[in-house]
C-alpha angles and dihedrals in degrees: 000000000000110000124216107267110224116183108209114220098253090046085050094044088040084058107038076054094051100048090041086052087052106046088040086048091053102030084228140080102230111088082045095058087046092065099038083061092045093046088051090052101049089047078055106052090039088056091060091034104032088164084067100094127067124261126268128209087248122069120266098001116116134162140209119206126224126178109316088336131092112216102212122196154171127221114208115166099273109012140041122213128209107221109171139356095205119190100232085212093082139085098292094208089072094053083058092054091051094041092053090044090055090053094101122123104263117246 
């Protein structure tokens, strides 16, 4: 069964970042573009495989990882939601901090 795909604020702000470095970085659009693709099509395939991604410490967060980002999700029974794309380049501690801070029931 597909699940419903949410994208959390910080996941959608995360992303919007990513793509602007990238495309600042480059001074083209066309490698963000690329991963925005490839970040579409991974929120796919985990909401029709939602086993797909690793464990986490805390229940019912897992992440996939693509490229130098963690995907990093929550499985509810008829939705998963999107909750960082987290560059796996920075200072891991604060990942931790945002990941705990995110573990908070959905409404």
């Amino acid at each position: 069964m597909v699940k419903r795909i949410i994208w959390s604020k910080i996941a959608h702000n995360d992303r919007l970042a990513i793509l602007d470095y990238w495309i600042t970085r480059t001074k083209s659009a066309t490698y963000s573009k690329k991963l925005n693709q490839i970040f579409i099509n991974i929120s796919k395939l985990i909401s029709k495989y939602p086993n797909i991604g690793k464990k986490t410490d805390i229940d019912n967060i897992r992440f996939k990882i693509i490229k130098d980002y963690l995907f990093t999700y929550r499985e509810t029974s008829d939705t998963i939601e999107i909750l960082t794309i987290w560059d796996s380049r920075q200072d891991p501690k604060k990942f931790e901090k945002i990941i705990k801070k995110e573990d908070t029931p959905m409404e």
